[in-house]
N, C-alpha and C positions, 0 to 999 in steps of 0.2 A: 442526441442529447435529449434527454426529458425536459417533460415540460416546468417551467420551475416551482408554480407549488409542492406539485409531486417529487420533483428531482430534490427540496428543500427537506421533504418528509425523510428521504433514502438515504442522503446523502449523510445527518444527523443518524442513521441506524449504525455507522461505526464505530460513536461516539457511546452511545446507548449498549455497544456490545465490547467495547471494551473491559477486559479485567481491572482490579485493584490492587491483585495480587499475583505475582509473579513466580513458576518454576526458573525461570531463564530468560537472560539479556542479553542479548547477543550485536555488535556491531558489525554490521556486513559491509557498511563500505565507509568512508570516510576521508576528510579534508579540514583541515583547521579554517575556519573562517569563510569555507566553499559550500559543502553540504556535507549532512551525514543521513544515515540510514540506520535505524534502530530496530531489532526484533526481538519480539517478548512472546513467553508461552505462559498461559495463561497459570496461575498455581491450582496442581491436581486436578488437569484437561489436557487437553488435546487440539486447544485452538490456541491459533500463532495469531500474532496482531506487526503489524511491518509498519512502520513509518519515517517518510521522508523529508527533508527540507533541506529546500536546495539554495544558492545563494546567487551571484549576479548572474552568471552566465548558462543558458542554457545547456543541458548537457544529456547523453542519454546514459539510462542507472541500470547494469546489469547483477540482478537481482539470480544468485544461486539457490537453491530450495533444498540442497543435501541435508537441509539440518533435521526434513521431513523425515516421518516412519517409515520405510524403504517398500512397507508389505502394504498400506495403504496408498487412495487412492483420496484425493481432497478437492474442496469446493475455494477456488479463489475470488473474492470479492475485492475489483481494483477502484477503489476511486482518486482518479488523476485531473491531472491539466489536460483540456483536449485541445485540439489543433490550433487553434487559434487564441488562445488563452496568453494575458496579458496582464501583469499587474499594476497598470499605472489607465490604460482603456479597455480592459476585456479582465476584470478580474473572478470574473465567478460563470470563468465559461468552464467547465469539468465534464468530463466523461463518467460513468459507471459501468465498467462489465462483469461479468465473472465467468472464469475457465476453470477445469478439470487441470489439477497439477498433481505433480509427482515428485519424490524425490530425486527423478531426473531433470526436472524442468530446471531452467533459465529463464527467467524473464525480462523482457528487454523494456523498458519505459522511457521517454522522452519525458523530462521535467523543463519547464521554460522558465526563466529567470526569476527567481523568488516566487517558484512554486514550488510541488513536492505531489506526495502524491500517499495513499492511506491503502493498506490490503490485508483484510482480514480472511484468513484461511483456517479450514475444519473439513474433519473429514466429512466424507459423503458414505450415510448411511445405506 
């Protein structure tokens, strides 16, 4: 985990890169009253933005990527709940990674109880 000024700087850069406008919405997974998982492409781009909220029970979220350019090759930016993450004693414990994904990829995330988790993906030049 970074350290939190820093990790507060990075953590606010998915917010700061989010679109206003929309190609496409798409629901990847979902629960009435559990969690859902929302994905948007940006209007006339090429970057997807993913977000999660999850509700009581922890649970893990397998996240398909088909909806990716098949010929490209993309930059994932994940920011989740990390191991220990807690909403009631541990709520601002969060990871940051980012992987090379594909329109092959699956991604598997562990969400813990009214967490969720944020992944902003683009290609890689």
């Amino acid at each position: 985990m970074l350290n939190k000024p820093h990790a507060q700087v990075v953590l606010f850069q998915f917010i700061k890169d989010v679109a206003i406008d929309w190609d496409a919405s798409v629901y990847l997974e979902a629960e009435p009253g559990e969690y859902i998982t929302i994905d948007r492409k940006e209007k006339n781009g090429e970057h997807w933005f993913i977000g999660n909220s999850n509700g009581e029970l922890e649970r893990n979220s397998e996240i398909d990527l088909s909806f990716l350019d098949g010929s490209k090759t993309y930059l994932a930016r994940i920011y989740r709940d990390a191991k220990y993450a807690d909403y009631k004693t541990n709520p601002q414990s969060y990871t940051i990674e980012s992987k090379e994904v594909t329109k092959q990829t699956t991604l598997q995330i562990k969400t813990v109880a009214a967490g969720g988790y944020a992944i902003s993906i683009e290609p890689v030049n």
